[in-house]
C-alpha positions as CSV (number, residue, x, y, z in Angstrom):
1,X,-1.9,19.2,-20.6
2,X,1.4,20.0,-22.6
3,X,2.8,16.9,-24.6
4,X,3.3,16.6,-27.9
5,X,3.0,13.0,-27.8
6,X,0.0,11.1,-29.3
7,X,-2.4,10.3,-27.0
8,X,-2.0,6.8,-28.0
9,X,1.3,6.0,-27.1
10,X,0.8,8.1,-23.8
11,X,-2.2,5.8,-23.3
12,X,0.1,2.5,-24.5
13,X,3.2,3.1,-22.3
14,X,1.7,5.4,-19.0
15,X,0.2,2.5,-17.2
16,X,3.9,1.2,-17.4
17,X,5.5,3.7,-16.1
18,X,3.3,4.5,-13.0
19,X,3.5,1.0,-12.5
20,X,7.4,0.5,-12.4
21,X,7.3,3.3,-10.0
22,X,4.7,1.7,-8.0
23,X,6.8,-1.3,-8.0
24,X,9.7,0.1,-6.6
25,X,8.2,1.7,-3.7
26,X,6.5,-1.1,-2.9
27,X,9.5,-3.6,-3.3
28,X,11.9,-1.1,-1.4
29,X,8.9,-0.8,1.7
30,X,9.4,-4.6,2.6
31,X,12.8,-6.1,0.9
32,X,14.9,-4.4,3.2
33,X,13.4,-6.5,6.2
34,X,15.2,-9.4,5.4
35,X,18.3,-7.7,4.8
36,X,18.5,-6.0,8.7
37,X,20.9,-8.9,9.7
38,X,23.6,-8.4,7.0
39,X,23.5,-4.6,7.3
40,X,23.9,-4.9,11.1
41,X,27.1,-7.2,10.8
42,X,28.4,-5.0,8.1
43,X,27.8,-1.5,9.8
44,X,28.9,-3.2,13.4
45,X,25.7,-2.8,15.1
46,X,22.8,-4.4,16.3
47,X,20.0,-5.8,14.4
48,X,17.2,-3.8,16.4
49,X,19.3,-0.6,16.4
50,X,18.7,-0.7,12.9
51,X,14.5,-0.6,13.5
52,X,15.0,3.2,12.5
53,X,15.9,1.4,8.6
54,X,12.5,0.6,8.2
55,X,10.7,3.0,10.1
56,X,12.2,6.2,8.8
57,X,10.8,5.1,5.2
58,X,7.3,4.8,6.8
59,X,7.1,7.9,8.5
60,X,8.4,9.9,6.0
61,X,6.2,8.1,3.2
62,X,3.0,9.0,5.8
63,X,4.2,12.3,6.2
64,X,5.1,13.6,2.5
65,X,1.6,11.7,0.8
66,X,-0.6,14.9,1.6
67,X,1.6,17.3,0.1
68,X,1.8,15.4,-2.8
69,X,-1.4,16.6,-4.8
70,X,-1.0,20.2,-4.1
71,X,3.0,19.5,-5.4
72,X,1.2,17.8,-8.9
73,X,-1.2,21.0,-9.1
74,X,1.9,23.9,-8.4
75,X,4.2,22.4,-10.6
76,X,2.9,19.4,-13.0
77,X,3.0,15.9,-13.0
78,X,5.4,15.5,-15.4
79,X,8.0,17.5,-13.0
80,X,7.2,16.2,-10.1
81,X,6.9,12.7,-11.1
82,X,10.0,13.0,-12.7
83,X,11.6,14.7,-9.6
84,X,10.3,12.1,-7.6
85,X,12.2,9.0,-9.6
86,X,15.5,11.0,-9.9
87,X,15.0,10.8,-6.0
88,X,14.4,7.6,-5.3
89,X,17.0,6.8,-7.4
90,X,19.8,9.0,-6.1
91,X,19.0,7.9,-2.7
92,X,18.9,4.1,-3.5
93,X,22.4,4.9,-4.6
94,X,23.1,6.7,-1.5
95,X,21.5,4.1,0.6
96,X,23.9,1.1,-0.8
97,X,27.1,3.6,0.0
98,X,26.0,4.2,3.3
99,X,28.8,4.0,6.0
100,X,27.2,4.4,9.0
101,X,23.4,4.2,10.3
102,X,22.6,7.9,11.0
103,X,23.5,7.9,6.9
104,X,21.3,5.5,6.2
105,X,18.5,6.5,8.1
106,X,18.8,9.8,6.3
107,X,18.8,8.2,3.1
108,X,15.8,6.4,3.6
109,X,14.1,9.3,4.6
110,X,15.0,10.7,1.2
111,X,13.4,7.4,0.1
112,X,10.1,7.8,1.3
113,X,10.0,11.3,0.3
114,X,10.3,10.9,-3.1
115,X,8.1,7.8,-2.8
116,X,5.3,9.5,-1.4
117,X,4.8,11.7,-4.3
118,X,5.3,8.4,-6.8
119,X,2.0,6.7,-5.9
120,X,-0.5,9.6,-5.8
121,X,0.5,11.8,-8.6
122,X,1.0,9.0,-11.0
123,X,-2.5,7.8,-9.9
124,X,-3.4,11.3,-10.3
125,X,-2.0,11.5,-14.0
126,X,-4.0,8.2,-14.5
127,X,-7.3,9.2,-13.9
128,X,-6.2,12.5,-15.6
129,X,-5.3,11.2,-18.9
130,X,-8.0,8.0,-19.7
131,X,-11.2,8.3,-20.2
132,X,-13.5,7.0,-16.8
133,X,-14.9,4.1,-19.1
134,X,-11.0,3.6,-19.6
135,X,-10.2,4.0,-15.7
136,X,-10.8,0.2,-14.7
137,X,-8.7,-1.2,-17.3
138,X,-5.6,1.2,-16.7
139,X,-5.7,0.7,-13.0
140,X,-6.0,-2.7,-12.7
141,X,-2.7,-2.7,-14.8
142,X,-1.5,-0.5,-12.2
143,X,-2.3,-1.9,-9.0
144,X,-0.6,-5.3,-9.7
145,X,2.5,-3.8,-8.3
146,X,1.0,-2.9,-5.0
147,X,-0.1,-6.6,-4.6
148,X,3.2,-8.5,-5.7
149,X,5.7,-5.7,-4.1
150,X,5.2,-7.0,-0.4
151,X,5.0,-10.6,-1.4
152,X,8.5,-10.7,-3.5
153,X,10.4,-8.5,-1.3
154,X,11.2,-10.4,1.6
155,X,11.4,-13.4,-0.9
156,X,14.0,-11.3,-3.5
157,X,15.5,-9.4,-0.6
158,X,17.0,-12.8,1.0
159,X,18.2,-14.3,-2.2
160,X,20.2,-11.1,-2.9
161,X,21.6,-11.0,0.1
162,X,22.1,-15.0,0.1
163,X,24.0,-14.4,-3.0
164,X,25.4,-10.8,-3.2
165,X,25.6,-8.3,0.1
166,X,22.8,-5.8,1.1
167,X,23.8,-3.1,-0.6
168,X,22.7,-4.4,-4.0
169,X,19.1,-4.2,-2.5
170,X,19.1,-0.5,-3.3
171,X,21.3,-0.8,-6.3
172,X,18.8,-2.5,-8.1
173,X,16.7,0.6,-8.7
174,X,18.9,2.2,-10.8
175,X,19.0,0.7,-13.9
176,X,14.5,0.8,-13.3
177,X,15.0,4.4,-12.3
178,X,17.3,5.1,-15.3
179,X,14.7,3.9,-18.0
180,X,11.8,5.2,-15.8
181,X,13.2,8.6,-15.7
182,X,13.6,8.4,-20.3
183,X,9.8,7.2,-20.4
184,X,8.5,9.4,-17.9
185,X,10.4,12.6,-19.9
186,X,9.0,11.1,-23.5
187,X,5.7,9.7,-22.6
188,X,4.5,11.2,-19.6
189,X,1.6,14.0,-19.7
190,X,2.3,17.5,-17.7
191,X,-1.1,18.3,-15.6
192,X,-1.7,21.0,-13.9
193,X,-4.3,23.7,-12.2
194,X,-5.4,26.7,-13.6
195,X,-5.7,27.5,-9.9
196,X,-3.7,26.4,-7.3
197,X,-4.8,26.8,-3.9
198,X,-2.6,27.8,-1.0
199,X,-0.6,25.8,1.1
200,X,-2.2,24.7,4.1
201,X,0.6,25.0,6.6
202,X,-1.0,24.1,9.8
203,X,-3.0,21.5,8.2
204,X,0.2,19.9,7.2
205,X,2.0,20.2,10.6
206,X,-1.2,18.8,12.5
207,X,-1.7,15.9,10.1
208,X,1.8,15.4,8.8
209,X,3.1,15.1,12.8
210,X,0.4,13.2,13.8
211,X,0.3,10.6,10.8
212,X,4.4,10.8,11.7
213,X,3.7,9.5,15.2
214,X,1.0,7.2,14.4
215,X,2.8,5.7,11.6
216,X,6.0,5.5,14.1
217,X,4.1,3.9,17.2
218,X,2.3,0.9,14.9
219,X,5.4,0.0,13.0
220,X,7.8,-0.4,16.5
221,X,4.1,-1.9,17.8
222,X,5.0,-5.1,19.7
223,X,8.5,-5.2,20.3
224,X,8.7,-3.6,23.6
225,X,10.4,-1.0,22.7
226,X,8.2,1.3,24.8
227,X,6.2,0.5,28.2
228,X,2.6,0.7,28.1
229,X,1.7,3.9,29.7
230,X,4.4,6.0,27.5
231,X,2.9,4.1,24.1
232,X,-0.8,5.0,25.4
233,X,0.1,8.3,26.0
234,X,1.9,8.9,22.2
235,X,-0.9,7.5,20.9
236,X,-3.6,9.9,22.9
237,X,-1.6,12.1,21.3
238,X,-1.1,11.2,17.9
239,X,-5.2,11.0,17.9
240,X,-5.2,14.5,19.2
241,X,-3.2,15.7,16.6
242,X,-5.4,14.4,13.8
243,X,-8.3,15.3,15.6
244,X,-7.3,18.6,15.3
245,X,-6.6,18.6,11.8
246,X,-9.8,17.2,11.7
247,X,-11.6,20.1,13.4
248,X,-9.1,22.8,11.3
249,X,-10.0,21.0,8.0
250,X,-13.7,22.2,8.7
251,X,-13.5,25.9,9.1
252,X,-10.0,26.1,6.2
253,X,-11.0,27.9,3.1
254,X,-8.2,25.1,1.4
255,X,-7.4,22.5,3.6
256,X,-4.9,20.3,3.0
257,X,-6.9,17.1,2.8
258,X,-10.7,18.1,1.4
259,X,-12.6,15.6,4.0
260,X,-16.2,17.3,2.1
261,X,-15.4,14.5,-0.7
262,X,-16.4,11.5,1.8
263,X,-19.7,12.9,1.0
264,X,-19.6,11.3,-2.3
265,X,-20.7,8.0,-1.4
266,X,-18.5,5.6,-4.2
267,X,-15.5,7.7,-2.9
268,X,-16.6,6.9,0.8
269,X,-17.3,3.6,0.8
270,X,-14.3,2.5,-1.1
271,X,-11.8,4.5,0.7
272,X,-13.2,4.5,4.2
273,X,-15.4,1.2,3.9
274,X,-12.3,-0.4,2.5
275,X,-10.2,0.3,5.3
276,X,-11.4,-2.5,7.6
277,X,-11.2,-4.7,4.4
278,X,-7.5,-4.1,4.3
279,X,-6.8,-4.8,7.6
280,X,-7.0,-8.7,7.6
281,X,-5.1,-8.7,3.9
282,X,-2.2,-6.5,5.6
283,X,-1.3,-8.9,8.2
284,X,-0.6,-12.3,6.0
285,X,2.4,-10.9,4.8
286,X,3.7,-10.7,8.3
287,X,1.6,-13.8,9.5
288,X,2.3,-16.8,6.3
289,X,6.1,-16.3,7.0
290,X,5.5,-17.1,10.6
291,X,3.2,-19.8,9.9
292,X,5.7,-21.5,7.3
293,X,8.6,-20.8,9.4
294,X,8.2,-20.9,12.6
295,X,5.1,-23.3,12.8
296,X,6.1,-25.6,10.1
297,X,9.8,-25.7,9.9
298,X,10.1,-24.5,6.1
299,X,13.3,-22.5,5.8
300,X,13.1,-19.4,4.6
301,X,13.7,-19.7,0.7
302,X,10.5,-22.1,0.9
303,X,8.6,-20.0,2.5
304,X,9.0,-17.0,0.6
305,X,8.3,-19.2,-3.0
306,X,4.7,-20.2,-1.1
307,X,3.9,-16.7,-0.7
308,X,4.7,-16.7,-4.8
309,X,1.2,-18.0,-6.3
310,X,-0.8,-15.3,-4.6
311,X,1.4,-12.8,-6.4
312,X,1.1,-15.1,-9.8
313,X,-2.7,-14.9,-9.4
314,X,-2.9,-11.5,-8.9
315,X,-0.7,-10.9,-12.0
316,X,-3.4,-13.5,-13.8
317,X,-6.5,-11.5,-12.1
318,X,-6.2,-8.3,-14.6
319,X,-7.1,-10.6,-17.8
320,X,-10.8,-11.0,-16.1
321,X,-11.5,-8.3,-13.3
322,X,-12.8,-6.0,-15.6
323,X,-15.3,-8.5,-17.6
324,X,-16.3,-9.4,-13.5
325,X,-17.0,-5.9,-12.4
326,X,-18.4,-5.4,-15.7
327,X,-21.4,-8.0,-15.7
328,X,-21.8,-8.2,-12.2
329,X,-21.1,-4.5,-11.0
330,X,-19.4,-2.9,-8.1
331,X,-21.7,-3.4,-5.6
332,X,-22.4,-7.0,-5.5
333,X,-19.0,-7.8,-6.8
334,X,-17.5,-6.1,-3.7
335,X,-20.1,-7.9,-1.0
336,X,-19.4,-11.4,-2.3
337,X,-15.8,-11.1,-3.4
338,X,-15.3,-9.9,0.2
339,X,-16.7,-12.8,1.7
340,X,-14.6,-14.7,-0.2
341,X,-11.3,-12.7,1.0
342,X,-12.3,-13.6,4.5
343,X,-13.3,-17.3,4.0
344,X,-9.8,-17.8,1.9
345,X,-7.9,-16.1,5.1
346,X,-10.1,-18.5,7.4
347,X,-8.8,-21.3,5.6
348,X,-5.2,-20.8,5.9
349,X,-6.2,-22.1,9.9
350,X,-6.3,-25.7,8.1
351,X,-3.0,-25.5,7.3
352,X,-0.5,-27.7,9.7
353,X,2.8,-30.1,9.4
354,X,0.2,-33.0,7.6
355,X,-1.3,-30.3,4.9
356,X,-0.3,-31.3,1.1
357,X,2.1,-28.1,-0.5
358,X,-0.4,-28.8,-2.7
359,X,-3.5,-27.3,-0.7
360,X,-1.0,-24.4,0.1
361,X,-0.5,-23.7,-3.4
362,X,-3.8,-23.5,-4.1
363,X,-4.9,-21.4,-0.9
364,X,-2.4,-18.9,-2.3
365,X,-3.8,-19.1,-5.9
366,X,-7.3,-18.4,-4.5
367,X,-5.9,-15.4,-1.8
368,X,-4.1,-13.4,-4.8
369,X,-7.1,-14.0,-7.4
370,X,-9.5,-12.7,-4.5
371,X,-7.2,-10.2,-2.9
372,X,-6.7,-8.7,-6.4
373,X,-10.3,-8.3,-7.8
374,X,-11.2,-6.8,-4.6
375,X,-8.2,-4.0,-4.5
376,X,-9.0,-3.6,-8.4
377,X,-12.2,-2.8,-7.2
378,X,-12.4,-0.5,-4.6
379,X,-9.1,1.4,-6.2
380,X,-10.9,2.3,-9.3
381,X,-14.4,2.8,-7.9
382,X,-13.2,5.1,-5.5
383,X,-12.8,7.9,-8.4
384,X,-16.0,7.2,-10.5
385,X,-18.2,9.9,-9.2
386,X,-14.6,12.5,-8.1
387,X,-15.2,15.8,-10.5
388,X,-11.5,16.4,-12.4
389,X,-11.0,19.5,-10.2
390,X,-10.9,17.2,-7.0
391,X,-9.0,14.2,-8.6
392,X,-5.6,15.7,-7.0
393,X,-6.8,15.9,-3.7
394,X,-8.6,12.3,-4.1
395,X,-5.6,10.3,-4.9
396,X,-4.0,11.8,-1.8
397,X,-6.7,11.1,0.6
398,X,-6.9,7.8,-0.7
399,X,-3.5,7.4,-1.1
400,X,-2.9,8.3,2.7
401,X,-5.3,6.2,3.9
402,X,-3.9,3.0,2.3
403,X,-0.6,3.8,3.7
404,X,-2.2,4.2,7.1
405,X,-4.4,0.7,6.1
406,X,-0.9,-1.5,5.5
407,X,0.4,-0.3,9.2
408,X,-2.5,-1.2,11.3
409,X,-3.3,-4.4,9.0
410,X,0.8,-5.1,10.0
411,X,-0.2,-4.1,13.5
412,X,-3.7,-5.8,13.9
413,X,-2.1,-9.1,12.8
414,X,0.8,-8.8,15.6
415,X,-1.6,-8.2,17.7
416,X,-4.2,-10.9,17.6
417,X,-1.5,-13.5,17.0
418,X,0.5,-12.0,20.4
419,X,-3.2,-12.2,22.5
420,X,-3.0,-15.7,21.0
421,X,0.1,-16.8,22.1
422,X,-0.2,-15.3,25.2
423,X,2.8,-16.4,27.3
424,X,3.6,-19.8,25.2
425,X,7.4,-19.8,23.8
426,X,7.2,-18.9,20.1
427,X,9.7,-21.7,19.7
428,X,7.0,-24.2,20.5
429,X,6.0,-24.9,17.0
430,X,2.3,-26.3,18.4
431,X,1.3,-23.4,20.0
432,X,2.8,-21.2,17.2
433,X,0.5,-22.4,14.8
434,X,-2.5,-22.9,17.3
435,X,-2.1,-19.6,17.9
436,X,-2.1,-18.4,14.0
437,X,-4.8,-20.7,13.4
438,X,-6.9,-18.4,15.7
439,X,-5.5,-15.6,14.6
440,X,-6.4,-16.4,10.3
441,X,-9.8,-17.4,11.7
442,X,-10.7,-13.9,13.2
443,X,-9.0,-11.8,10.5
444,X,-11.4,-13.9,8.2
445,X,-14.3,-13.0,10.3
446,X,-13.2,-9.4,10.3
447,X,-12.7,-9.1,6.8
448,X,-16.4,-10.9,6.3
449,X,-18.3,-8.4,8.1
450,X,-16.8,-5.8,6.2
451,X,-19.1,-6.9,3.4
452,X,-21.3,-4.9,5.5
453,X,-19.5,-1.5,4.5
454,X,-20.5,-2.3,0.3
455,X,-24.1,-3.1,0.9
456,X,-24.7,0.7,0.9
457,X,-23.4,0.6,-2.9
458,X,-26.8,0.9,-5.5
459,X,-26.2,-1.3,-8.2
460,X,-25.4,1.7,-10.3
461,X,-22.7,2.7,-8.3
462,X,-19.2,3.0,-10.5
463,X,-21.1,2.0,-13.8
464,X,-19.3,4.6,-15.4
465,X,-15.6,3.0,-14.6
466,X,-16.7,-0.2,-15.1
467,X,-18.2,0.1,-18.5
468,X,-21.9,-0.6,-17.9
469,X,-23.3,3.1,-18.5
470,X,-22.3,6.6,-17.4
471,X,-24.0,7.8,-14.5
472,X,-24.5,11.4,-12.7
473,X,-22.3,11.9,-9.7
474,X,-24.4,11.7,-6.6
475,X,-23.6,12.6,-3.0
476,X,-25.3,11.8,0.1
């Protein structure tokens, strides 16, 4: 590391920084949603001409994630980080001066580049720079972001628009970028390998084109944008491709993606255990909006301030996760508070025209608190046993598979609620929210079984994050 800043204040104001960043991707992933009808009137198009909007920042967020830790080893975290902001923040400018679609579909693309390299590498520099009794506390600072970014932007995205145009959606990241980009330059450590592997070229064009597709087919999933047969047959392919990566990552000398560290079993079971955990949580920000809407007639300012307390809890979670995981530990933290998740999603199917705000209130409270302690969780668990050598490629493999997490948990809920509804007219507010009842109450059965996934924890598992004790790495 080269900084000449005490370790102190890189310890005090680090967590902040990765965080804002965090924010803004996050924020800038859902807030333009609610801003598609406004940008269509104002560029003279139609509303699902602009799908590409959205999806361009997916794909090229999937796409540019694995690349991102061999980027922090090659050329620091401080520069790339810092590369990475100026980015986001140019093209946020670029974005609100957009004249014409193909522009802004470019732009966003620039977007989701530079926010692909945001979320691993200042996760990287986290686990780089505290200590792993440290880890939990600095991470659950850190995660907070993740959790209140897709509730607040459809919610912040309308008002702006309500009261300014769409193009102040984008502008609104540069005065964070601005004082990002003098923190990050003051206060931010420079990491880097001794050794840096080699690129792995056709690791990256099997995986990047295949998480591309993938990450292309479940965010236009559902809108019939595709018949059945061509859809199937993308997908065959976009399995293919990964499957291939799959079988080049074996025999590679450097691969782009080290799949050898699943067999560290705290890395495994929170990264691909937690996977299934995510999916029922990554639907309610697509489902509670439809429920409140559509099935109870809220408009849409009310229904984006009841999708508010779960983001207030989570906020309020970070004061006591770490005294939880502490006296309880990872593993038995992880198998109840996963329950819980799934019980709390369950109970959102009590919710109809006669239900007190009250109740909802409350729900939400319970959602975010739950929601919060488990991400907290699994997020810093996943690097308790990860040697500093591998803790670059680590944050990208976990870092990839939460993106890929959010687009099936978006596509899973679509799903079920669409095999719900079946044929009914989604202006029938009845079946609407017969139909999401269903839906919360086998998400919540989903997400309960994937209790199962943490019972293979020991009780020792991620005692050295957590503050019980410091324990061997083990892998098995």
């Amino acid at each position: 590391m080269n900084s000449p800043v005490p370790a102190r204040s890189i310890k005090t104001y680090l967590p902040w920084v990765v965080a804002t960043a965090l924010f803004m991707e996050q924020l800038d992933s859902t807030i333009v949603n609610t801003a598609i009808p406004a940008m269509a009137a104002s560029l003279q198009v139609t509303p699902l001409s602009l799908k590409a909007v959205v999806t361009s920042y997916i794909i090229a967020l999937a796409v540019g994630i694995p690349i991102s830790g061999w980027m922090a080893d090659r050329f620091g975290t401080r520069r790339v980080f810092m590369f990475a902001v100026a980015l986001f923040t140019v093209s946020s400018i670029l974005c609100g001066l957009a004249v014409n679609v193909p522009m802004l579909v470019a732009t966003r693309i620039l977007q989701g580049i530079s926010a692909a390299m945001m979320m691993p590498v200042g996760r990287l520099t986290i686990i780089r720079t505290f200590a792993k009794s440290e880890l939990l506390v600095a991470m659950n600072f850190v995660i907070i972001p993740a959790l209140i970014g897709p509730l607040l932007g459809p919610t912040v995205g309308g008002l702006i628009v309500h009261w300014l145009s769409w193009r102040e959606i984008f502008f609104v990241n540069v005065p964070v970028g601005l004082v990002a980009l003098y923190v990050i330059h003051k206060y931010m450590p420079d990491y880097r390998s001794d050794h840096v592997r080699p690129l792995d070229v056709v690791g990256l064009i099997l995986f990047g084109s295949g998480m591309a597709l993938l990450s292309w087919l479940l965010e236009i999933f559902g809108e019939h944008t595709l018949d059945p047969t061509t859809a199937a047959i993308l997908f065959l392919v976009s399995v293919a491709l990964l499957v291939g990566y799959f079988l080049h990552a074996r025999g590679a000398k450097f691969p782009l993606l080290k799949l050898s560290l699943f067999r560290v079993r705290t890395f495994r079971v929170s990264v691909a255990g937690g996977f299934v955990t995510r999916l029922g949580v990554g639907g309610l920000p697509f489902l509670l909006p439809l429920l409140y809407q559509l099935g109870l007639g809220m408009p849409a300012w009310q229904a984006g301030l009841l999708m508010m307390p779960a983001a207030i809890a989570a906020m309020g979670m970070k004061f006591v996760s770490v005294r939880i995981l502490k006296a309880f530990g990872y593993r038995r933290v992880l198998m109840v508070n996963t329950v819980m998740m799934g019980v709390t999603i369950a109970m959102f199917a009590r919710i109809d025209a006669t239900t007190p705000v009250a109740f909802i209130v409350l729900l939400g409270l319970a959602q975010g608190f739950f929601n919060s302690l488990q991400f907290s969780g699994m997020n810093s668990m996943a690097y308790a046993d990860i040697d500093a050598p591998d803790a670059s490629m680590a944050s990208s493999i976990a870092s990839t598979l939460q993106q890929i997490s959010l687009s099936f948990g978006l596509a899973c809920g679509s799903l079920v609620a669409g095999w719900y509804l079946g044929n009914v007219s989604q202006t029938n507010p009845t079946a609407v929210i017969n139909a999401l009842h269903h839906t919360f109450l086998t998400l919540g059965g989903l997400t309960i079984l994937s209790s199962l996934s943490f019972w293979t924890l020991r009780p020792t598992d991620g005692a050295s994050v957590s503050g019980a004790g410091v324990v061997p790495a083990e892998a098995d």
